[in-house]
Every structure is written in C-alpha cells, then in structure tokens.
C-alpha positions in Angstrom: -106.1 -35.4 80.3 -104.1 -37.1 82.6 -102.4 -35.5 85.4 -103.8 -31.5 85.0 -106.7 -30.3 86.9 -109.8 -28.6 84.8 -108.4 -25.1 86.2 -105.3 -25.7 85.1 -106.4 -26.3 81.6 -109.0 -23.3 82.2 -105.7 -21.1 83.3 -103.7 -22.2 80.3 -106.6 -21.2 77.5 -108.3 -18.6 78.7 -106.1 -15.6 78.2 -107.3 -16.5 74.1 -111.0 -16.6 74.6 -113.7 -14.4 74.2 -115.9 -17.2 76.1 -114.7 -20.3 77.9 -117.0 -23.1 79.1 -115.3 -26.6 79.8 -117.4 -29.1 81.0 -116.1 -33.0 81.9 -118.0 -35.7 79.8 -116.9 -38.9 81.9 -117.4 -39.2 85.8 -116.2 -42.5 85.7 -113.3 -42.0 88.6 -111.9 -45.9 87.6 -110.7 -44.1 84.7 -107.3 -42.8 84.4 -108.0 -40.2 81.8 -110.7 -37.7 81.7 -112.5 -36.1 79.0 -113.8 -32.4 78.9 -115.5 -30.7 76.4 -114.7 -27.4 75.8 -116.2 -25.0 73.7 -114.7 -21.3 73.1 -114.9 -17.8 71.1 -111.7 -16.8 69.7 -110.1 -15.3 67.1 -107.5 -18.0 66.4 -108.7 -21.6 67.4 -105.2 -22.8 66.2 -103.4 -21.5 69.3 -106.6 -23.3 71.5 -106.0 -26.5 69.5 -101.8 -26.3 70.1 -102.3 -25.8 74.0 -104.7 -28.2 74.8 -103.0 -30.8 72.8 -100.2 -30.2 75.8 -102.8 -32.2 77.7 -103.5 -35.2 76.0 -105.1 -36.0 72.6 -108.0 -34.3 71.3 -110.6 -36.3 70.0 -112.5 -34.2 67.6 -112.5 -30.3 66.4 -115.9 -28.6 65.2 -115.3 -25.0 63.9 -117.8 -22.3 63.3 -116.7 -19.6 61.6 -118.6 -16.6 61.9 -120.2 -14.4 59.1 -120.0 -10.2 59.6 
C-alpha cells in the first residue's frame, strides 16, 4: 500500500470476515510502500483478494480450506 491507512484497508474488508487480523511487516518509514499481512475467515477469499488488490499488489495468497 501506498497512500491508504491500515483502517482504511481494515474498513474496506471487514464487512466479509468472520475474523480480521492485519498486522504491518515493514517499519522501515524511508519506505514509500508498506507491507501488511493479513490473515482472515471468510467464506469467499475471492472478494478479499479483489479489494485488497485496490491497494497495491499482493505479494502472495495461502488458502486453507476448511474440512466439516
């Protein structure tokens, strides 16, 4: 991300989530660009995936799909 505060990246995804944690992975502040890792509950990760890509680039995707 570039320009958006964590909350406003919190704001945009949580409506989706079951659970929400975001936490930043860089506290460089020379940096332009900050990296967060997120890590959510939900029943469609696409949506999650299309709305944080309105922030900037995601970097990886791990999905665990859970067994009933």
């Amino acid at each position: 991300m570039q320009d958006a505060s964590i909350q406003t990246l919190k704001n945009s995804i949580v409506e989706f989530a079951e659970v929400l944690e975001i936490s930043q992975m860089s506290q460089d502040n020379t940096i332009k660009t900050r990296d967060f890792k997120i890590r959510v509950y939900t029943e469609d990760p696409t949506i999650i995936f299309d709305t944080c890509a309105q922030f900037g680039r995601l970097k990886s995707v791990k999905i665990n799909e859970a067994t009933t």
